[in-house]
C-alpha positions in Angstrom: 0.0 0.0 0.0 0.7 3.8 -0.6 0.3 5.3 2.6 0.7 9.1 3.7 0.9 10.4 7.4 0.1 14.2 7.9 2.3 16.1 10.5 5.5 17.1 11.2 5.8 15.9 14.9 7.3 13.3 16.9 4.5 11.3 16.9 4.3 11.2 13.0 7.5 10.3 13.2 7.0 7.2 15.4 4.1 6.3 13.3 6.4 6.4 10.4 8.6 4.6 12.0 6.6 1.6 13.3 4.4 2.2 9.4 7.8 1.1 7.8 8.0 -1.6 9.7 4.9 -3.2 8.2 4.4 -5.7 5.2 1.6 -4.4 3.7 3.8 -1.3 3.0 4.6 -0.6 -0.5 5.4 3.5 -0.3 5.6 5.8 2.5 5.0 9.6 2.0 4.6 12.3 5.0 3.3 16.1 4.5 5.4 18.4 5.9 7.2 15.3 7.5 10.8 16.7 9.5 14.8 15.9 9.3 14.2 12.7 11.1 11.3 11.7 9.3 13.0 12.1 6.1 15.3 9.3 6.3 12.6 6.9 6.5 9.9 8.2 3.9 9.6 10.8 1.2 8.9 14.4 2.7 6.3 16.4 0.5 7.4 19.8 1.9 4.6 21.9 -0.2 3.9 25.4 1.6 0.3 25.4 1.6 -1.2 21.8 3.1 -4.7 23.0 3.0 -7.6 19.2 2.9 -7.9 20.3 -0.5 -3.8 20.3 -1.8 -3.7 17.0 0.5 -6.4 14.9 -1.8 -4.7 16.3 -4.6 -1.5 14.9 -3.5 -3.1 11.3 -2.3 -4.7 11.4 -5.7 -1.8 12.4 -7.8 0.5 9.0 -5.8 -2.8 6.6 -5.3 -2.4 6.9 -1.8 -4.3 4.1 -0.4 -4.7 5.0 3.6 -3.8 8.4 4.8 -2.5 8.8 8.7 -3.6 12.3 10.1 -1.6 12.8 13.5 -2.6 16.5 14.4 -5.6 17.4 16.1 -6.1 20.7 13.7 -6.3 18.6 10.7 -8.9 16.2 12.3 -10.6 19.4 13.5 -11.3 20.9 10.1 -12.2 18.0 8.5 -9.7 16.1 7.0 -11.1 12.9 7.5 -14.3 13.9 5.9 -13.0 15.3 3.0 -11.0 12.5 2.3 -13.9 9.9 2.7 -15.9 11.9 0.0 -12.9 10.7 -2.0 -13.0 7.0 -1.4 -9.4 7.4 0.6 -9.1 5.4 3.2 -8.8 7.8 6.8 -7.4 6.7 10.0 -8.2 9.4 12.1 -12.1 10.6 13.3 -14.3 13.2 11.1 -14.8 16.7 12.2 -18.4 16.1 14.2 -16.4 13.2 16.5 -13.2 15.7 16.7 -15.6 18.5 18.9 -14.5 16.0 22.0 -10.9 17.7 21.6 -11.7 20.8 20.0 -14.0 22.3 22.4 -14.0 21.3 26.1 -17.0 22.8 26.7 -19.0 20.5 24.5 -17.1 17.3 26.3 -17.9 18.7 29.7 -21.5 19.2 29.0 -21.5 15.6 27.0 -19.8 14.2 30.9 -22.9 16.2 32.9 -25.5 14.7 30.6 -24.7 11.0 30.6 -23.1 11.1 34.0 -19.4 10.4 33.1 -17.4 11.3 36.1 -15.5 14.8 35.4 -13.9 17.6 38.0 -17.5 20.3 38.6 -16.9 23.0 35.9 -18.6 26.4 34.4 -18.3 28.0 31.1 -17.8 31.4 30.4 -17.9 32.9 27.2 -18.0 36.8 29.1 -14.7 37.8 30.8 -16.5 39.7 33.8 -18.1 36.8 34.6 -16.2 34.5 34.7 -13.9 37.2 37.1 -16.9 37.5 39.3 -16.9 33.3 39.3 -13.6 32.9 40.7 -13.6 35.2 43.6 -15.8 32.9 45.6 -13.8 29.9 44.6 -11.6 27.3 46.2 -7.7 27.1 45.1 -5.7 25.8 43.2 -8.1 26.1 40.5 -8.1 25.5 36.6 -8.8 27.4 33.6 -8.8 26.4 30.3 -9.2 27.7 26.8 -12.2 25.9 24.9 -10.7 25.1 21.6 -7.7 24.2 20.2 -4.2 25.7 22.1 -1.3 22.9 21.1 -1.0 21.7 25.3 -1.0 24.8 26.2 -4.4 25.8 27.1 -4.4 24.8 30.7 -3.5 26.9 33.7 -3.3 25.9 37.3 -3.6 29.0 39.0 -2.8 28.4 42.5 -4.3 31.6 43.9 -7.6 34.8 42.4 -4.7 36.5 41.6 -3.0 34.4 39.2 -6.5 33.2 38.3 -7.8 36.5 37.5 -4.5 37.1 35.2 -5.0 33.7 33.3 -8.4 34.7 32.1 -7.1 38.0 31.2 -4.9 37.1 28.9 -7.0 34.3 27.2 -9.8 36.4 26.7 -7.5 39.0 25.6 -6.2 36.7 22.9 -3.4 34.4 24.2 -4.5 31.4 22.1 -6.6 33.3 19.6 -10.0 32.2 18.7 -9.5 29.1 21.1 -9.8 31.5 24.0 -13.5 32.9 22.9 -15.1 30.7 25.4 -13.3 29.2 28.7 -13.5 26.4 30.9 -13.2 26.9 34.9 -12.9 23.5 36.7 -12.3 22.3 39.6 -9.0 20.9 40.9 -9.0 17.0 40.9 -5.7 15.3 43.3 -4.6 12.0 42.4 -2.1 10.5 39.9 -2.6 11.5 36.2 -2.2 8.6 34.0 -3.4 8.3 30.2 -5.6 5.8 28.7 -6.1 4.7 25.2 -9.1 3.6 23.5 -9.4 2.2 19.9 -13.1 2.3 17.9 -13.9 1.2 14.4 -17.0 2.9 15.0 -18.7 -0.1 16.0 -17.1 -1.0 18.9 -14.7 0.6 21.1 -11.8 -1.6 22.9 -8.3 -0.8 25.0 -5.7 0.1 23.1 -3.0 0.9 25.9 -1.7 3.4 28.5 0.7 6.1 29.2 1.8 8.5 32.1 3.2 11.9 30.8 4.9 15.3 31.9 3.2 18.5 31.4 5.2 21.0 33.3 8.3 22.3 31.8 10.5 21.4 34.5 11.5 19.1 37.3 9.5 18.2 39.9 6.4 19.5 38.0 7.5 23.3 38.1 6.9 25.7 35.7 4.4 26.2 32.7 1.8 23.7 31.2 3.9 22.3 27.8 2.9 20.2 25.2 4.8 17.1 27.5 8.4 16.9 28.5 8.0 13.3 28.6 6.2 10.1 28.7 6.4 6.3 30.0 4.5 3.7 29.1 2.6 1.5 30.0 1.3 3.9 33.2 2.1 2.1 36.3 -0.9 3.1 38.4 -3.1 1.1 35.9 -3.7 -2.4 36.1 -6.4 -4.9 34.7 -9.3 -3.9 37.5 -8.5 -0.4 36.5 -8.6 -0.5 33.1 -11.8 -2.4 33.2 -13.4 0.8 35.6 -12.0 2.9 33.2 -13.8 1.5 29.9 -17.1 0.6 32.7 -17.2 4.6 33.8 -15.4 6.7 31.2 -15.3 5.5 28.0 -18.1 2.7 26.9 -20.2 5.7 28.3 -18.5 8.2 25.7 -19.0 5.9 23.1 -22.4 5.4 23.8 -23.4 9.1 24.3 -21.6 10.3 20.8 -23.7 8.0 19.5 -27.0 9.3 21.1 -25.6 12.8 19.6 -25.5 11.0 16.4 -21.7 10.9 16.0 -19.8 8.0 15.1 -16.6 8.0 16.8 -13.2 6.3 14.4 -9.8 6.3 15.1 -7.6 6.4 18.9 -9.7 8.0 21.7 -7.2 9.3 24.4 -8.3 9.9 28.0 -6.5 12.2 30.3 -7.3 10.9 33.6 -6.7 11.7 37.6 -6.6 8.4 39.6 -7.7 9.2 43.6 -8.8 6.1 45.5 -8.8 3.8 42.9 -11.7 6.1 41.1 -10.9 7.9 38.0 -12.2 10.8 36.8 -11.7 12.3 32.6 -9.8 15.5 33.0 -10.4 16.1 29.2 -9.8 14.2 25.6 -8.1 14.2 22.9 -8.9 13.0 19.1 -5.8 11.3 18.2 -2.5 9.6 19.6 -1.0 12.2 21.9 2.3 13.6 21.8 4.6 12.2 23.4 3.0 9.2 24.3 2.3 8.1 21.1 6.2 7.7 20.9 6.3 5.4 24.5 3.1 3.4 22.8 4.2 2.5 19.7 7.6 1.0 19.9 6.1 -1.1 22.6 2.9 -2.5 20.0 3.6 -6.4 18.4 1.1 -6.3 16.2 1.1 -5.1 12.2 0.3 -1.2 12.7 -1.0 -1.2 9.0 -3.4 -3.9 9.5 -4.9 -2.4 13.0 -5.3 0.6 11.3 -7.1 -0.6 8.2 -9.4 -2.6 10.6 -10.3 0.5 12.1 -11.2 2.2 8.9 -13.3 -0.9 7.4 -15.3 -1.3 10.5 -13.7 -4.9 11.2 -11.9 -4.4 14.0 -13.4 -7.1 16.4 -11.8 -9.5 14.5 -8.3 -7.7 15.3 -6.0 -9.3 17.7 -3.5 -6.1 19.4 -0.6 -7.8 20.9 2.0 -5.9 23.3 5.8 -6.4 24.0 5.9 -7.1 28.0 8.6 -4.0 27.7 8.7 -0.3 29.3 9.2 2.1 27.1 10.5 5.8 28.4 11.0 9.6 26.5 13.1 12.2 27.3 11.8 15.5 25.4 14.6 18.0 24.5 13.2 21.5 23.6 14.8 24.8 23.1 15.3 26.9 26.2 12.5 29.4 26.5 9.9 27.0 24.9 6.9 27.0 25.5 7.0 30.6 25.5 9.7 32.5 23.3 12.3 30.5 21.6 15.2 31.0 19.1 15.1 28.8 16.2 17.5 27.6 13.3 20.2 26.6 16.3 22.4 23.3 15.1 22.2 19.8 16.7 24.9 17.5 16.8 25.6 14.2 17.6 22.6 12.0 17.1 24.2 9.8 15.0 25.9 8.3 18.1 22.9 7.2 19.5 20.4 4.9 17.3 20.3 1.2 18.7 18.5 -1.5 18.8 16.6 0.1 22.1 17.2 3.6 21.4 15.5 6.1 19.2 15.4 10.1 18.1 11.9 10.9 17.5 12.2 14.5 15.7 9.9 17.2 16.4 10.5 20.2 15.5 13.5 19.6 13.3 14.9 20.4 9.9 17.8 19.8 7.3 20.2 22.4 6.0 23.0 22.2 4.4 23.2 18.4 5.6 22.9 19.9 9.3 20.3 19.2 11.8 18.5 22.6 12.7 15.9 23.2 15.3 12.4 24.3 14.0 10.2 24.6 17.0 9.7 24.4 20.7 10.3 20.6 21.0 12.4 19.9 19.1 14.1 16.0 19.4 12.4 13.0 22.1 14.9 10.2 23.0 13.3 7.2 23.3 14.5 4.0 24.9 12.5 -0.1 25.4 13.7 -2.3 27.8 12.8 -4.9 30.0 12.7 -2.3 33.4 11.8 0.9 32.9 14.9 1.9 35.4 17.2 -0.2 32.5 14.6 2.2 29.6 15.5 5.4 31.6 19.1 5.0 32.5 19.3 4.7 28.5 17.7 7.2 27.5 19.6 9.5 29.9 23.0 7.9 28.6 21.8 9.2 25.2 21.1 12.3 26.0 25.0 12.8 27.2 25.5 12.8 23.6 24.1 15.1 21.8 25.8 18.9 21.6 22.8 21.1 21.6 23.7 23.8 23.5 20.2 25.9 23.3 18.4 22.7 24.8 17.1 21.8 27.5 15.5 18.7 29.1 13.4 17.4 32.4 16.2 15.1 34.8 13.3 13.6 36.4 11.4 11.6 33.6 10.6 8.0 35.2 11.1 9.0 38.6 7.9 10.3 40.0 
């Protein structure tokens, strides 16, 4: 098969990765794609990667399935547009993609069908949602509705840094995302991540994940897009997982499809764990980032095949097999991310590093003048599988000796807490 995978990220590059890897491959192409990505499958590095200059592209190299990784994509409609084509999608449509791009619409979908989520109100008026807060317990949370790259959540831990939060996200921090905002309650426990798979017909565990928001150790600093990941999540075991689908997401399922949406591709659940109870903190559409590059490496089964199972609506007769392995990443991103960041700096030295257990997932990378250059906030994510995660973490961190990179920075805590 002809396959294509949209996004420049680390996860599109572990799904290229694990994609080239399968024997049902024939060609792989990926739109933008990145430095890393490059050496395993032919970049199309057009400018404008509008739905519309995507078909023509699938059309023009008889792309048989398309991958789309990024939530903006699924968002406006990709999938859709495709399917009107006769392409084969992995990935949901726009009407199933709300769950990620607008939180309010999941935390009124959790209050109708009684799906256990922190209390919340929505505020779509700024001097409301001030006059809201000062009667509030703290820490509190506040959110942008719509689409803000990881970065729409804020902790504030007293009114003060509350009231500045919603300031600046009504006043435009993260664009249109910010029209509307969420203001939730503060949930305690341990976060973990769960994966769901559907083929629209039935929904089924995929796998799990525990990730690092914060920019820096010991969960200091500002909300990121994840410093780092582990997987499987070690606060989740078989009774868990079985809550999990019983509470969280069979009920989902169930209510999208009272809404009249049929929900296709990788549901992820961001969850706090308290008491053995879990509660969704919020969803997202696709495989996350980074934990799609902790999941992946550790997945036995064909990639391809689960994927066109999905599409054709087959996938109860789909075995998914795991390696009994721990998986760990260790994102490196350009000091000053996730707020302002040089770019263009040069990276050297990963060619000391690729192993049988070790691996550079790129993410915001390119290549210039046969030199590695950063392109974005995270930019590289070394990943390492072995049989402990101490043995997985102790490589990673071995790895990360060296690289020369001397604008990055990393997390020294990933694995430990």
């Amino acid at each position: 098969m002809n396959i294509l995978v949209v996004g420049s990220g680390g996860r599109e590059h572990s799904i290229c990765w694990l994609i080239k890897k399968s024997p049902l491959l024939k060609k792989l192409y990926c739109i933008p794609g990145n430095a890393g990505i490059n050496e395993i499958a032919i970049c199309l590095t057009e400018e404008n990667n509008t739905n519309e200059s995507i078909i023509k592209i699938c059309k023009k190299l008889s792309i048989d399935l398309v991958v789309i990784g990024p939530e903006v994509y699924l968002a406006s409609g990709l999938a859709d547009d495709l399917l009107r084509e006769k392409i084969r999608v992995f990935g949901p449509n726009k009407s199933a993609s709300i769950l990620e791009s607008s939180k309010s619409f999941t935390k009124n979908l959790c209050h109708k069908y009684n799906i256990p989520t922190a209390k919340y109100e929505t505020f779509s008026i700024k001097s409301d949602a001030e006059k809201y807060l000062k009667n509030q317990k703290f820490p509190i949370v506040i959110k942008a509705d719509g689409l803000a790259s990881g970065k729409g959540v804020i902790i504030a831990k007293s009114i003060n840094e509350a009231l500045i939060a919603v300031d600046e996200i009504f006043n435009g921090k993260f664009g249109k995302s910010g029209n509307t905002i969420v203001i939730e309650e503060y949930l305690e426990g341990i976060e973990a991540s769960f994966f769901a798979i559907s083929d629209g017909n039935i929904i089924i565990p995929f796998t799990t994940a525990q990730d690092y928001k914060r920019a820096y150790d010991n969960n200091e600093g500002p909300n990121t897009g994840g410093m780092g990941a582990l997987s499987p999540a070690r606060n989740i075991d078989k009774n868990l997982e079985e809550k999990i689908m019983e509470l969280i997401i069979n009920p989902t399922f169930n209510a999208l499809k009272e809404e009249g949406i049929i929900y296709k591709g990788i549901l992820y659940a961001g969850l706090m764990i308290k008491d053995n109870f879990p509660k969704l903190i919020e969803y997202n559409v696709r495989f996350g980032d980074p934990e799609c590059q902790v999941m992946l490496p550790r997945l036995k089964s064909d990639i391809v095949s689960i994927m066109l199972a999905v599409s054709d609506g087959k996938l109860e007769k789909k075995q998914i097999d795991w390696l009994d392995l721990s998986c760990l990443i260790v994102i490196m991103a350009t000091k000053g991310y996730p707020d302002k960041y040089p770019l263009n700096t040069t990276i050297n030295g990963l060619k000391n590093i690729y192993s049988k257990d070790s691996i550079i997932f790129h993410s915001g990378t390119k290549l210039e003048n046969n030199q590695i250059k950063s392109a974005g906030g995270r930019v590289l994510g070394i990943t390492s599988i072995a049989s402990k995660l101490e043995i997985a973490r102790e490589k990673s961190y071995e790895s990360i000796k060296k690289i020369n990179w001397p604008e990055g920075f990393y997390r020294e805590d990933i694995g430990t807490n």
